[in-house]
RORO-895899 format. One record per residue (C-alpha): residue in three letters; chain; x, y, z. Coordinates in steps of 0.2 Angstrom, whole numbers. Example, Ala and Ser with C-alpha at 12.3 -4.5 7.8 and 13.67 -1.06 7.14 Angstrom:
{code: ALA, unit: A, xx: 62, yy: -22, zz: 39} .
{code: SER, unit: A, xx: 68, yy: -5, zz: 36} .
END
This chain:
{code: UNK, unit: A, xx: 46, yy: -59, zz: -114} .
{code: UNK, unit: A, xx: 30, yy: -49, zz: -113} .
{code: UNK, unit: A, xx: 27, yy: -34, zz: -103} .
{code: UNK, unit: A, xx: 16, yy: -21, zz: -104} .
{code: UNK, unit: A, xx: 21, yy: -4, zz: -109} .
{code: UNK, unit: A, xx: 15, yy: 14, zz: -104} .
{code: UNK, unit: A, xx: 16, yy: 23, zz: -119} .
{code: UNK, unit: A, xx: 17, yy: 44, zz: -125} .
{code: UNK, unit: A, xx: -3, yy: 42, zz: -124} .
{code: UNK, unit: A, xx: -4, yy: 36, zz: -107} .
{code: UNK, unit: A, xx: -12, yy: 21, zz: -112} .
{code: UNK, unit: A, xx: -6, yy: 4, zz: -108} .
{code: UNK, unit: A, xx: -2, yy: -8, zz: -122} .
{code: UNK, unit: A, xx: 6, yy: -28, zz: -121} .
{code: UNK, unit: A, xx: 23, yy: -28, zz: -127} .
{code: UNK, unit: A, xx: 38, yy: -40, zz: -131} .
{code: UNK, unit: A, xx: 54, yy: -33, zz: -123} .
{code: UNK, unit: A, xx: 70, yy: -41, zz: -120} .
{code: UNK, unit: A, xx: 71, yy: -52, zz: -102} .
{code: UNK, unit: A, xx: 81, yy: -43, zz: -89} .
{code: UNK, unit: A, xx: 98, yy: -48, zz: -82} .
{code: UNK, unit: A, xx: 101, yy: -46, zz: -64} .
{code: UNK, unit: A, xx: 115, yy: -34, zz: -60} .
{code: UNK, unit: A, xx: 124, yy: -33, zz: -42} .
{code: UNK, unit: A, xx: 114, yy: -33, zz: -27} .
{code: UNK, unit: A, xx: 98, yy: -37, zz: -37} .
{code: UNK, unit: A, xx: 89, yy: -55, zz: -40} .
{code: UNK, unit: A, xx: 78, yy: -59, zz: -56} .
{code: UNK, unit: A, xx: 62, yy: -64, zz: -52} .
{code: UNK, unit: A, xx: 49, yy: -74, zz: -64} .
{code: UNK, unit: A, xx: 31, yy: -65, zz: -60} .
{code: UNK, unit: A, xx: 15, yy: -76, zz: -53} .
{code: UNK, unit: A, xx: 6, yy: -61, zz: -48} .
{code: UNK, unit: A, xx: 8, yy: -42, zz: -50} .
{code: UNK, unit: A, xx: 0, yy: -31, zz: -38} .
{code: UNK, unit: A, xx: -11, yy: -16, zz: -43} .
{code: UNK, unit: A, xx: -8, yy: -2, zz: -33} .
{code: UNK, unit: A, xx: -12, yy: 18, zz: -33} .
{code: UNK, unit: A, xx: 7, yy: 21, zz: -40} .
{code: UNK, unit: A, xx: 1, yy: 14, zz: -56} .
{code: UNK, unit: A, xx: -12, yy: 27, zz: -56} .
{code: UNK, unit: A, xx: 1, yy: 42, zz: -52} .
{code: UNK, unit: A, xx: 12, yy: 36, zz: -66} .
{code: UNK, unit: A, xx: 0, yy: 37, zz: -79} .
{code: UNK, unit: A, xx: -4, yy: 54, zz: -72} .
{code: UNK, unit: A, xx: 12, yy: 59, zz: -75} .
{code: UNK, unit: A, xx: 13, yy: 61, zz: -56} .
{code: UNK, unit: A, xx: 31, yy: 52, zz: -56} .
{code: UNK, unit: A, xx: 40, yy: 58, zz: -70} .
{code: UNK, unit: A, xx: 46, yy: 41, zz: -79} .
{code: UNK, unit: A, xx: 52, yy: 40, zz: -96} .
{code: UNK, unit: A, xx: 41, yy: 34, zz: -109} .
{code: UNK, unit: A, xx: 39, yy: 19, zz: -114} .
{code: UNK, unit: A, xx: 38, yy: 12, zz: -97} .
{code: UNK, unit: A, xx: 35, yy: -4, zz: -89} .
{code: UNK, unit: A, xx: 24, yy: 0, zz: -75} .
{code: UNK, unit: A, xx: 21, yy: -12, zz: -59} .
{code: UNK, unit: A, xx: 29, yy: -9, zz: -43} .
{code: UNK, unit: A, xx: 25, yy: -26, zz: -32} .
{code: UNK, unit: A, xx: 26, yy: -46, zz: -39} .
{code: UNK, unit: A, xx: 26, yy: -61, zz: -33} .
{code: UNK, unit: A, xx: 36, yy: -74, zz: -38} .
{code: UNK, unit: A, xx: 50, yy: -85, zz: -39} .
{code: UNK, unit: A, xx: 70, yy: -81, zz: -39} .
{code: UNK, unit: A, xx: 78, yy: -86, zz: -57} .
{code: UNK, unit: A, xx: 94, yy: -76, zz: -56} .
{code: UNK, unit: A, xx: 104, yy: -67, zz: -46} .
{code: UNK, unit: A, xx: 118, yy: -54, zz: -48} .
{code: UNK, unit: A, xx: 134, yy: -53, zz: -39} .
{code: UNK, unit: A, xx: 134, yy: -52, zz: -22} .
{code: UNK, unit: A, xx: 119, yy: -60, zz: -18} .
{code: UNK, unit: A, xx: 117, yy: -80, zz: -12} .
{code: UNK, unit: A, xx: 116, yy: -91, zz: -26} .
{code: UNK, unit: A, xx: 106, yy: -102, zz: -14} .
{code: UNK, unit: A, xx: 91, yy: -90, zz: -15} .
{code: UNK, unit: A, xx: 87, yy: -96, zz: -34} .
{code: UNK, unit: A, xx: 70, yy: -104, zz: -32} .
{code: UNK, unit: A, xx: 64, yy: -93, zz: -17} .
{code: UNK, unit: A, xx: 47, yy: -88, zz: -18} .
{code: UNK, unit: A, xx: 46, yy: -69, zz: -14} .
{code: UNK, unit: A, xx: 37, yy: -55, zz: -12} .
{code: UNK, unit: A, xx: 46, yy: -41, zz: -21} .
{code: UNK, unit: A, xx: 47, yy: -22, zz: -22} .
{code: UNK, unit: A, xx: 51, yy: -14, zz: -36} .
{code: UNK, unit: A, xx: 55, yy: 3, zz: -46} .
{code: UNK, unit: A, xx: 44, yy: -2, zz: -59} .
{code: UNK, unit: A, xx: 42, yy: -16, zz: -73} .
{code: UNK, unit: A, xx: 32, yy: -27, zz: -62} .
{code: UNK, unit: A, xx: 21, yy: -30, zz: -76} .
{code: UNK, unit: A, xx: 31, yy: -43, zz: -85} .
{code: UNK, unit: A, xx: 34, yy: -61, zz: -85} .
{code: UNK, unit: A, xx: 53, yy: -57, zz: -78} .
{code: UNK, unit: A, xx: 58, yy: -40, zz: -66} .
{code: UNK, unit: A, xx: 72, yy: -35, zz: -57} .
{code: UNK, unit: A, xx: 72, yy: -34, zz: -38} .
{code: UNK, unit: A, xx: 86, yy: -28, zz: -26} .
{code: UNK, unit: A, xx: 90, yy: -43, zz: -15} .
{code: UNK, unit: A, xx: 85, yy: -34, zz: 1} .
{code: UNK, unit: A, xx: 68, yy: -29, zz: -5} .
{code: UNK, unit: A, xx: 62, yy: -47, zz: -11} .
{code: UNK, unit: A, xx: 54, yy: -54, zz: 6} .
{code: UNK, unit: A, xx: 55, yy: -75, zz: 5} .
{code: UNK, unit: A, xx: 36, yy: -80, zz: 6} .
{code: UNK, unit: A, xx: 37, yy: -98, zz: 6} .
{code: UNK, unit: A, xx: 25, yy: -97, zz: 23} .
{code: UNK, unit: A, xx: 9, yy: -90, zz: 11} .
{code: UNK, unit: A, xx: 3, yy: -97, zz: -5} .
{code: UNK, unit: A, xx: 10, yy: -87, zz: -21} .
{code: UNK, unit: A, xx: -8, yy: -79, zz: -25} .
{code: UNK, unit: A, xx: -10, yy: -69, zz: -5} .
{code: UNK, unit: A, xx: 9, yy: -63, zz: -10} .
{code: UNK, unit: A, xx: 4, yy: -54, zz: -25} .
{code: UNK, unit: A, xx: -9, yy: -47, zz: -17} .
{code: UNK, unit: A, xx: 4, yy: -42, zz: -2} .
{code: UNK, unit: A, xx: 13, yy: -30, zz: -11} .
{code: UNK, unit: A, xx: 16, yy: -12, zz: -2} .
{code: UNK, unit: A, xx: 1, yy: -10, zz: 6} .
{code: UNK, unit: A, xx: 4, yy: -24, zz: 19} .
{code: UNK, unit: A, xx: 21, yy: -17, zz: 27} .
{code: UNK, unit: A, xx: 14, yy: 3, zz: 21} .
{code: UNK, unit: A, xx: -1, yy: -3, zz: 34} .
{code: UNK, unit: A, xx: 10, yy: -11, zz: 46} .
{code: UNK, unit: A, xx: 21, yy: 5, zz: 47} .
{code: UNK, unit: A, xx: 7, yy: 17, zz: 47} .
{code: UNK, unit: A, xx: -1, yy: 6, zz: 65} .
{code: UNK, unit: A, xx: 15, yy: 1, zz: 74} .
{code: UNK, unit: A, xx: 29, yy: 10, zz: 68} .
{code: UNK, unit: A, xx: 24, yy: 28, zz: 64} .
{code: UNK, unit: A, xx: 8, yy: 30, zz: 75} .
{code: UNK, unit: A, xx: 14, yy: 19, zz: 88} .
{code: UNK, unit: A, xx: -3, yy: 11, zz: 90} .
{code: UNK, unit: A, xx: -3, yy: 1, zz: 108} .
{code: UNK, unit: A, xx: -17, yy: -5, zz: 119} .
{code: UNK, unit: A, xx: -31, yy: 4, zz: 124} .
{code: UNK, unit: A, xx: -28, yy: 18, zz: 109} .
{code: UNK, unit: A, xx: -44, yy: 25, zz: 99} .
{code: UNK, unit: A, xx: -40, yy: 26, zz: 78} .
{code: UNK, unit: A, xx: -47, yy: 34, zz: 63} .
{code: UNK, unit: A, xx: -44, yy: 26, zz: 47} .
{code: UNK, unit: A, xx: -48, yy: 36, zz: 29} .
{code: UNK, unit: A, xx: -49, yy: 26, zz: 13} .
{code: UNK, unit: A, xx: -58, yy: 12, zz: 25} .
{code: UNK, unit: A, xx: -60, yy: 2, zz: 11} .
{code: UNK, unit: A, xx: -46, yy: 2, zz: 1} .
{code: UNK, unit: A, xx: -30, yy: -10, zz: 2} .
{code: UNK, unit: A, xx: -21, yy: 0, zz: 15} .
{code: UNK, unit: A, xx: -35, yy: 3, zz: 26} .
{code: UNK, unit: A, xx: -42, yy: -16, zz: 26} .
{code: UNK, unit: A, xx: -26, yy: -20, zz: 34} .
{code: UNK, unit: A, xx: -23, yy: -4, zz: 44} .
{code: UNK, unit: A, xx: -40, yy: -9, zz: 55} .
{code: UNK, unit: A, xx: -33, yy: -25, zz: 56} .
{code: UNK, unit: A, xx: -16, yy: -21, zz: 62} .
{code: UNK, unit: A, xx: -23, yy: -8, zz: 72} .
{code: UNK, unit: A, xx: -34, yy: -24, zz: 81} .
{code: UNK, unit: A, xx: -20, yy: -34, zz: 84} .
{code: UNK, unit: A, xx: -11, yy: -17, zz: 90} .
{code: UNK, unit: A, xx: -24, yy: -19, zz: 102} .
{code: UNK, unit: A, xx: -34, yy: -5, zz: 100} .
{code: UNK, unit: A, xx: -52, yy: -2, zz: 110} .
{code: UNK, unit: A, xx: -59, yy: 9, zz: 95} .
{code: UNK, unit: A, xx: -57, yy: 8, zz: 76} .
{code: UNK, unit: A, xx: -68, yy: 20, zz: 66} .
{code: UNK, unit: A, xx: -66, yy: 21, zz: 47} .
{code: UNK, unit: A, xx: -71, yy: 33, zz: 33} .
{code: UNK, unit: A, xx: -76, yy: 28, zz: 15} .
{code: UNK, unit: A, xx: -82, yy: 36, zz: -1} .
{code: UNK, unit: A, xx: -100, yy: 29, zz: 0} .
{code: UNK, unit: A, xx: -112, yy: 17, zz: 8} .
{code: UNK, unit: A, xx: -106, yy: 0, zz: -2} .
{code: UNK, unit: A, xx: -91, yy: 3, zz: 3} .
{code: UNK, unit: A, xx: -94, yy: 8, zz: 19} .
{code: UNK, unit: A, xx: -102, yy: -9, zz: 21} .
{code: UNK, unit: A, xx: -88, yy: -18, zz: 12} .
{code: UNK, unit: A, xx: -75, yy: -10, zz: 26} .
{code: UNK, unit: A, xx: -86, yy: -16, zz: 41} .
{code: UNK, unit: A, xx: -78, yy: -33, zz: 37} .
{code: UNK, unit: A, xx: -62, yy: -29, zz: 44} .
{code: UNK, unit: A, xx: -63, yy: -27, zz: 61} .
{code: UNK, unit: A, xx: -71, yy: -9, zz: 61} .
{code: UNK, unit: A, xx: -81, yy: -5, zz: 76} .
{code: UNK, unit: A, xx: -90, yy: 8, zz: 64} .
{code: UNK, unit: A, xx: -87, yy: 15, zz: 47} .
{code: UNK, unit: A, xx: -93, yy: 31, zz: 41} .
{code: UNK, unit: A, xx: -97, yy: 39, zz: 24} .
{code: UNK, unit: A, xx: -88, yy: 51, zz: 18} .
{code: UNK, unit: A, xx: -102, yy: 63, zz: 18} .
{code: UNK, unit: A, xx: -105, yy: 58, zz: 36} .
{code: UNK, unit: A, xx: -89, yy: 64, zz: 41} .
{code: UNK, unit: A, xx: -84, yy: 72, zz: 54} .
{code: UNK, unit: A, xx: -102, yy: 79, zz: 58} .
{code: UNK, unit: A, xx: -108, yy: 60, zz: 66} .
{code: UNK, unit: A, xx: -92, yy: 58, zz: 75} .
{code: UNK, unit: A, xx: -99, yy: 72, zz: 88} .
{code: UNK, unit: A, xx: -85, yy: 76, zz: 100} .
{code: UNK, unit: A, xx: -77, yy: 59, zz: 98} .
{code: UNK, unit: A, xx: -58, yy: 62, zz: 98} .
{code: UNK, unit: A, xx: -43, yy: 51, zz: 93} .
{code: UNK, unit: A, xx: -27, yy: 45, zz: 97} .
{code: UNK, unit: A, xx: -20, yy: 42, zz: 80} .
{code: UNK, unit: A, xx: -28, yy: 48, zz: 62} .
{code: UNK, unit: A, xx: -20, yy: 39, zz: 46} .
{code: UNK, unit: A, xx: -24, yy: 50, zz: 32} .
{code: UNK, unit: A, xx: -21, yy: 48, zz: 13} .
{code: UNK, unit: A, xx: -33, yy: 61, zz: 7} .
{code: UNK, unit: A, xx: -29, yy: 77, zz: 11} .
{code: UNK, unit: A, xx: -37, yy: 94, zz: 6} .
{code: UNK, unit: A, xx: -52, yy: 96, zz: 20} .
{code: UNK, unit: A, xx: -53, yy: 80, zz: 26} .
{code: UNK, unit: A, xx: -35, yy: 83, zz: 34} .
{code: UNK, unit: A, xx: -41, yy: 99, zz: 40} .
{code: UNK, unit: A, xx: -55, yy: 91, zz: 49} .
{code: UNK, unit: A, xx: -45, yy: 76, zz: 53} .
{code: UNK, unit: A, xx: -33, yy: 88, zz: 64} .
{code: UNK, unit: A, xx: -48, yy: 97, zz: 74} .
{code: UNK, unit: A, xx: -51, yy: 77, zz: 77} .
{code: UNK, unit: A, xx: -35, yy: 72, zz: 87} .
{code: UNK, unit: A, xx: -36, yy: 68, zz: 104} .
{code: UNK, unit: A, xx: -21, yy: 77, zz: 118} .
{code: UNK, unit: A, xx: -4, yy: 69, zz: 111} .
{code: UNK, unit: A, xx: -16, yy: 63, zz: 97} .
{code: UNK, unit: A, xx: -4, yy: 58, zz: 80} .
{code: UNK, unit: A, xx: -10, yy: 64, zz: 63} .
{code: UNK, unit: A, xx: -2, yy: 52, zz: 50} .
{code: UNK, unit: A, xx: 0, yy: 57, zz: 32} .
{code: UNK, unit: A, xx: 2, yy: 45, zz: 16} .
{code: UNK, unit: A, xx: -3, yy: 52, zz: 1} .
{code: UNK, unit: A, xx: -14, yy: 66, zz: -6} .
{code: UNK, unit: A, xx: -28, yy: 57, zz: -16} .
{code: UNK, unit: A, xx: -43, yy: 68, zz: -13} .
{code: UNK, unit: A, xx: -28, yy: 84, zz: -19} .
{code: UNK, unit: A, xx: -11, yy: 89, zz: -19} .
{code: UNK, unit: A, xx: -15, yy: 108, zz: -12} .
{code: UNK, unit: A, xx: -4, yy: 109, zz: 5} .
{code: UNK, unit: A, xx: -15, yy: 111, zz: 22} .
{code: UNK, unit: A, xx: -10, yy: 124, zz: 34} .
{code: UNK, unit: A, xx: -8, yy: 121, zz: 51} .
{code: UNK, unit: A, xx: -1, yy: 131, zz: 68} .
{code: UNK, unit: A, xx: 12, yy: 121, zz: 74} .
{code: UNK, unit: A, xx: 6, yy: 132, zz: 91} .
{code: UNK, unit: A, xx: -8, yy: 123, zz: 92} .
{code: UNK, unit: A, xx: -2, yy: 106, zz: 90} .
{code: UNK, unit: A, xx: 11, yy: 110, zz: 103} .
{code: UNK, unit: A, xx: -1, yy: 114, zz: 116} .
{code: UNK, unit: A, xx: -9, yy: 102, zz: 113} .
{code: UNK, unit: A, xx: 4, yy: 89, zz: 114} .
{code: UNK, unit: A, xx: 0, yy: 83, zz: 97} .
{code: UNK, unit: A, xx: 10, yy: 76, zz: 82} .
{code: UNK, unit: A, xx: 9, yy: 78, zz: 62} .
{code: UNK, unit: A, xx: 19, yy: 65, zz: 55} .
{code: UNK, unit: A, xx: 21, yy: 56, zz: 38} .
{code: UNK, unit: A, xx: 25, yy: 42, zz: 31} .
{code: UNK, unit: A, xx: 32, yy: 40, zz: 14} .
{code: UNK, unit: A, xx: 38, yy: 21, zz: 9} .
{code: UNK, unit: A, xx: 44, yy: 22, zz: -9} .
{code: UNK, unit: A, xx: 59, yy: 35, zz: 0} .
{code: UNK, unit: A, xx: 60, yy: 21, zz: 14} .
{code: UNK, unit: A, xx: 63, yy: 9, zz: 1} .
{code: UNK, unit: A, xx: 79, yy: 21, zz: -6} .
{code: UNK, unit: A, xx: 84, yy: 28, zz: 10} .
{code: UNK, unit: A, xx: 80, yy: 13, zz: 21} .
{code: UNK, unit: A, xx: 76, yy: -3, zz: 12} .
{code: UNK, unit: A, xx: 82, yy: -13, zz: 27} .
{code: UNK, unit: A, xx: 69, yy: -7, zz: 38} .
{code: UNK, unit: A, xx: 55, yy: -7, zz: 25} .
{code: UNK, unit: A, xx: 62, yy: -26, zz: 23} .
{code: UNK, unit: A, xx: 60, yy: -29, zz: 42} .
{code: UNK, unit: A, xx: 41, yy: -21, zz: 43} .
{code: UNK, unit: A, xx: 36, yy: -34, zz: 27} .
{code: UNK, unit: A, xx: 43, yy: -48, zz: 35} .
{code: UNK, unit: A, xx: 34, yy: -43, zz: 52} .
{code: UNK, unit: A, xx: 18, yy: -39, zz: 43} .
{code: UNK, unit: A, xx: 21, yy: -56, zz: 33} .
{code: UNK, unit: A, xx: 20, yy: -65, zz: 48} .
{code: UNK, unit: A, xx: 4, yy: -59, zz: 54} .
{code: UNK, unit: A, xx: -5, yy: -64, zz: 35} .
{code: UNK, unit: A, xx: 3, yy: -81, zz: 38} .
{code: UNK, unit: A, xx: -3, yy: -84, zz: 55} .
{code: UNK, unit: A, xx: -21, yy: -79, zz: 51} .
{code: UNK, unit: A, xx: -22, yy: -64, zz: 62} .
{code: UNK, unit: A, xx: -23, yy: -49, zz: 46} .
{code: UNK, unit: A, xx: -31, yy: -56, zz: 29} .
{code: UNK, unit: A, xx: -27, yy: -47, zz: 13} .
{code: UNK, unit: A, xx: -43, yy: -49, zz: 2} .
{code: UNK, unit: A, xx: -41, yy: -51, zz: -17} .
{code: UNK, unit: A, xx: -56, yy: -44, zz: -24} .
{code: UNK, unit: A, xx: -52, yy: -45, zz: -44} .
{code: UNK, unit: A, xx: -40, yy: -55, zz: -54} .
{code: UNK, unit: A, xx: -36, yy: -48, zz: -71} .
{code: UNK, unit: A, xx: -25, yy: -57, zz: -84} .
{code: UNK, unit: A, xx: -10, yy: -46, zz: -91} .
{code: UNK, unit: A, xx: -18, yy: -38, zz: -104} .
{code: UNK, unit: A, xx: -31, yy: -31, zz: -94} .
{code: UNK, unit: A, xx: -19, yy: -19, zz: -84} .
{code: UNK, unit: A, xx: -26, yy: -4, zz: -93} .
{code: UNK, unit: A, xx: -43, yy: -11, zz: -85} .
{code: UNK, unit: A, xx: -35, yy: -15, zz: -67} .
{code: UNK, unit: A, xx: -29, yy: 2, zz: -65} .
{code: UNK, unit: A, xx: -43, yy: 11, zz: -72} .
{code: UNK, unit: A, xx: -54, yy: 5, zz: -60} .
{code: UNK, unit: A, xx: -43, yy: 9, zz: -46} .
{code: UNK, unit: A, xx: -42, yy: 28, zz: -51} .
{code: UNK, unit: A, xx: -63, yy: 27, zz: -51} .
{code: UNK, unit: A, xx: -62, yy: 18, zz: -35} .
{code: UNK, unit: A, xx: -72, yy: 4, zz: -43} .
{code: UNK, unit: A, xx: -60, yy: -7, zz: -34} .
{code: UNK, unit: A, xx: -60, yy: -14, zz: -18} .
{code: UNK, unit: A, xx: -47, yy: -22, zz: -5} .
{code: UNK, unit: A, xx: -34, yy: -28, zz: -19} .
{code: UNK, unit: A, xx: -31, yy: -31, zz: -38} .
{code: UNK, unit: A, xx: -19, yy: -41, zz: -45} .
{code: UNK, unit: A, xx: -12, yy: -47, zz: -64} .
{code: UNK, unit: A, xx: -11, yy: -64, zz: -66} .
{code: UNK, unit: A, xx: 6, yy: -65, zz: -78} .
{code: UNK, unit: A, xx: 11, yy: -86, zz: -73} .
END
């Protein structure tokens, strides 16, 4: 089958590789879509250390062409959502069974685009941040995948304020879409916030914005932590303080989830599954690149050419 492989040189190269078998507990899915997603960027940074060569790709859709023992033989044919360790860059992956979402209810295109961000958003608004009515949020990296759907979980959360930052004024104006009652550039932030305060911060930046971020929470505010993309240099904070001022830290980290607790991350994609087929969140597919353009896909992510959500066509 073909797949494409991260080499040595860190660059991405179309492949044949032998199809994979499913083993217990896991299903074979035959790839529509592939997801490109920040993962794909660490990899190659040698952030996750994975043996080289490597199938990268870490979301698909697609449908069900095997399964291993111990799963239903009646799911062959199911059209899923799945979330992988990697080879999602293929015209075949494994999947465990738990972790590929039936998504018969949207069309096969939306579900690769779906991918992690949609239940990573979904955690970060109702489970971790426990977003309710009336509550005031701040989203970083407004215009990226995660933060289109954040604002938009956040509204039907029922918020009354959602206030994003993003890297620069296009894409500033391309997160104002989403539901944002304002959106700031990064250079604009936090000085034209004032002394506007909030009830939850999502924040996968880091460095000083998450330093700033915490002189921005509100009493029993939550600071949410996801990633590092700005740096990986750990922020200090006094533990005093936040007490005080009845304030919370917390992160959220969904690749552990899916080894820990892959029952629960299954639970928050079918809930946020439900909210993309009922029309209430909308996952916007900006670029659609054909399998051998992965190297390009992902590249453009790391500039932060992209916006909203990428995908490979592989079927």
């Amino acid at each position: 089958m073909k797949a494409v492989v991260l080499g040595a040189d860190d660059h991405f190269r179309p492949t044949e590789v032998p199809a994979p078998v499913p083993g217990p507990g896991e299903v074979a899915v035959q790839v529509a879509y592939a997801g490109v997603q920040w993962g794909d960027v660490l990899v190659r940074a040698g952030h996750f250390p994975v043996p080289r060569p490597f199938v990268p790709g870490f979301e698909v859709a697609g449908r069900i062409t095997a399964v291993g023992e111990g799963v239903a033989e009646g799911r062959v044919g199911e059209q899923v959502v799945a979330l992988v360790g990697g080879g999602g860059y293929a015209e075949v992956v494994l999947a465990p069974s738990v972790l590929a979402i039936n998504a018969e209810s949207v069309d096969v295109r939306t579900a690769g685009g779906f991918g992690w961000i949609a239940p990573t958003a979904y955690d970060l608004i109702s489970t971790v941040a426990g977003i309710g009515s009336g509550d005031s949020v701040l989203i970083h990296a407004a215009s990226g995948g995660v933060g289109t759907l954040a604002a938009q979980f956040a509204a039907a959360a029922g918020a009354r304020r959602i206030v994003g930052v993003a890297g620069d004024a296009d894409r500033a104006a391309y997160a104002r879409q989403f539901g944002y009652h304002r959106v700031l550039t990064r250079a604009e932030f936090p000085q034209a916030l004032g002394d506007e305060t909030f009830d939850a911060i999502l924040d996968p930046v880091g460095g000083p914005t998450r330093t700033a971020s915490l002189a921005l929470l509100a009493p029993h505010g939550r600071l949410v932590v996801y990633g590092n993309i700005a740096t990986f240099d750990p922020v200090d904070l006094s533990t005093n303080d936040v007490l005080m001022n009845g304030q919370s830290v917390m992160t959220y980290n969904s690749n552990l989830l899916s080894r820990t607790h892959p029952d629960r991350l299954a639970g928050s994609a079918a809930g946020a599954l439900a909210l993309v087929a009922d029309g209430s969140v909308r996952i916007d597919i900006t670029a659609e690149h054909e399998l051998a353009d992965v190297e390009t896909a992902i590249a453009n992510l790391a500039t932060g050419t992209a916006r909203g959500k990428s995908v490979i066509r592989v079927r």
